[in-house]
C-alpha positions, 0 to 999 in steps of 0.5 A: 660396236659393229654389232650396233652399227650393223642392228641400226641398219637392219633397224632402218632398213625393216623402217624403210621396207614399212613404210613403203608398204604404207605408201603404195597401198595404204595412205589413202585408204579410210580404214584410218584404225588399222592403218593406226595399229599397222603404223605403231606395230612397223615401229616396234617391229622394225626393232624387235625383227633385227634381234631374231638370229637365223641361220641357213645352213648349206652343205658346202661343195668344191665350187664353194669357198672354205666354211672356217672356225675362228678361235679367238684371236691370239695376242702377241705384244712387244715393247716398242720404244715409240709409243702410239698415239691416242688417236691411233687407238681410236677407229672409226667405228668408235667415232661413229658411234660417238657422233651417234651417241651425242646426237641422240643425246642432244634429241633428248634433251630437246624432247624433254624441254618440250615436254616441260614447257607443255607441262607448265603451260598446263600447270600455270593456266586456269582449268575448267570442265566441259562434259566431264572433260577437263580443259586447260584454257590459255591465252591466244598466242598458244594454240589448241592441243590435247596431250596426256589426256588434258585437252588444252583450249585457247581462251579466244575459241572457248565461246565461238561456234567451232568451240563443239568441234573443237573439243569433240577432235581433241577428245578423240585424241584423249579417249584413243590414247594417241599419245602412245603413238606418239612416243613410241615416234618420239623414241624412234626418231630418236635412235634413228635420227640419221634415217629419213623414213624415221622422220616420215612414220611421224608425219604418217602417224600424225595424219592419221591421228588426225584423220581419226580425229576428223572420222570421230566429230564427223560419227558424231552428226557434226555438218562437214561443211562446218568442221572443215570451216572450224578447220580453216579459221584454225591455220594460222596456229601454230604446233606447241611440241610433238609429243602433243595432238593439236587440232590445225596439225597439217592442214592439208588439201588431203586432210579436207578430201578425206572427209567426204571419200567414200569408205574403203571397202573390206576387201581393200583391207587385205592389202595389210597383209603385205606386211606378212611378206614385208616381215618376211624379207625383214628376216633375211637380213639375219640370215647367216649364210657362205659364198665363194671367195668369201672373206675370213668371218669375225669373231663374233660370228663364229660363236654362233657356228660354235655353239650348234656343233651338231650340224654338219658341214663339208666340202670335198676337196681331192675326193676327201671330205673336209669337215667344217663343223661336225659332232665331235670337234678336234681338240689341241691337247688341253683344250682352247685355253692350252692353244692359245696359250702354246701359240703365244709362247711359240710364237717370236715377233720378227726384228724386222716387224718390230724395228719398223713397228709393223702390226697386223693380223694374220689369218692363217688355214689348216686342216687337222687330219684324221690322225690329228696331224696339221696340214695344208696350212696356208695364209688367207689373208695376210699383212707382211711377209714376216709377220705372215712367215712367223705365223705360219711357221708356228702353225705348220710345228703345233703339236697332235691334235684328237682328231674329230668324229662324224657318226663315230668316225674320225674326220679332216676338219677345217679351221682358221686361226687369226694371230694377231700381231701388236706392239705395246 
């Protein structure tokens, strides 16, 4: 749940650093098809770029904090006479991801009762043919739109002078497949309702497709003076769904501007190749990395250290060097499983703690010397002094471990063990 929680934020975050890119140096530019690709290819890098998993490895020194591994967490339960009650089981995490997962919910069903309604409308309404183009011809209270390649007319414009305008902006929507856009949109603000940059990549989208629209009438000869009329007599309309391109979507004053600003020149379109550094700062929110003070990491986390045991990581501590992840790794005699396992049968939950039904986990430090033996044991973070007492206690009495190899080499290697305390 923490993985999705913090793959959102990384999600909305890259979402956020794109579009801001797109309106500092792009919204008013005229190279209306590479914006168009810049726009689609920041969505599905917004949630492809979280995914990539990198990691910077520094060496640690006596200014820096202990680089741990984590095992995984030791269990140890004890019947208690007062049992929990459910909403104690129940963390904030899993409300989080609760109310998100209702509200994506409740945005699909939305999206697929619009889907539906523009489907019959399609359905129940008479076709005709313009140009090899089929039409969909409805009564005055639905509006122009064109959507999965069906360009749908209001029967009141079919025989007015904008009818030609009409379905030259709409077929421009058709023949670029817009609707891909459009539902690669659909789907992000789906799964990032909660982010508001979600919401402006499809007014962005959206424009742009219009203003694609309004450049493709315009190639044709079309008088602009007379689109931009064809334009104000449609205004009163009003959007039939947002997975549709309708021909009166956001009539604006920068829309009409658009028509008659002089092209961009190429030299202005280097100024997408802001996404490179944009990608770039999007990568190191997945960077892995230590600092001093540095908390105690999750489980998670460690399995990526664990797995690249091959680099080498140190501190000097007392003009020894301490050993974090090295070529050969100390073992417990028997392996992970049998350290576990000794630590649960070794390990007596205090009176007090369970007289008081206390729980918790205790993060406890050590270091396994070049002859295997257990020392500096400590508590780096800890819940309450018994429970802490007993963990250390079990920790400072562990058995001969096989020492670890750096280059053939037997080395003092650093680890940190997270006891955890629950009564059942």
């Amino acid at each position: 749940m923490n993985d999705l929680y913090i793959y959102l934020l990384k999600s909305s975050a890259a979402l956020a650093l794109f579009y801001g890119i797109y309106h500092l140096f792009l919204q008013d530019e005229k190279f209306y098809r590479a914006i168009r690709l810049y726009l689609a290819s920041s969505l599905l890098m917004a949630f492809i770029l979280p995914l990539i998993k990198m990691k910077y490895e520094v060496a640690a020194s006596a200014s820096n904090s202990n680089i741990v591994i984590l095992l995984n967490s030791i269990n140890l339960k004890a019947e208690a006479s007062n049992a929990t009650s459910l909403l104690d089981d129940i963390s904030l995490t899993q409300i989080f991801i609760g109310f998100y997962a209702f509200v994506c919910f409740i945005l699909i069903i939305k999206s697929i009762i619009r889907m539906s309604q523009t489907q019959k409308i399609i359905r129940n309404n008479p076709r005709d043919e313009y140009e090899g183009q089929e039409l969909v011809k409805v009564d005055k209270d639905t509006p122009n739109f064109s959507f999965l390649g069906k360009i749908v007319i209001n029967n009141e414009d079919y025989n007015t002078e904008s009818f030609r305008n009409i379905i030259a902006h709409e077929k421009v929507h058709v023949e670029q497949k817009h609707w891909i856009d459009l539902l690669l949109v659909e789907l992000t603000t789906i799964l990032l309702w909660f982010n508001p940059f979600a919401w402006l990549f499809e007014r962005a989208i959206k424009q742009t497709h219009e203003l694609l629209a309004d450049e493709g009438v315009i190639a044709q000869g079309c008088n602009i003076g007379q689109y931009q009329a064809s334009i104000l007599n449609q205004i009163m309309g009003v959007e039939v769904m947002g997975l549709a391109n309708n021909f009166n979507y956001s009539i604006t004053k920068k829309r009409m501007i658009m028509m008659t600003k002089t092209n961009s020149s190429k030299s202005r379109m280097l100024r997408l190749l802001f996404i490179i550094p944009a990608i770039a700062i999007a990568l190191t929110l997945n960077l892995k990395c230590t600092s001093e003070n540095e908390a105690p990491v999750k489980e998670e986390v460690i399995e990526i250290i664990k797995a690249d045991q091959a680099t080498v990581k140190s501190e000097v501590e007392n003009e020894e060097q301490i050993f974090v992840v090295c070529e050969d790794m100390p073992q417990f005699p028997g392996g992970e499983k049998a350290l576990m396992t000794w630590i649960s049968q070794n390990v007596k939950y205090p009176e007090i703690a369970q007289k008081n039904s206390i729980e918790g986990r205790v993060y406890i430090s050590f270091v396994v010397n070049k002859d295997g033996g257990v020392d500096r044991v400590k508590v780096i973070r800890g819940t309450e002094p018994s429970l802490d007492a007993e963990a250390l206690r079990v920790v400072s009495s562990m058995p001969t471990w096989i020492p670890g190899k750096q280059r053939g080499k037997t080395v003092s290697v650093a680890y940190t063990i997270p006891i955890n305390f629950a009564l059942k």
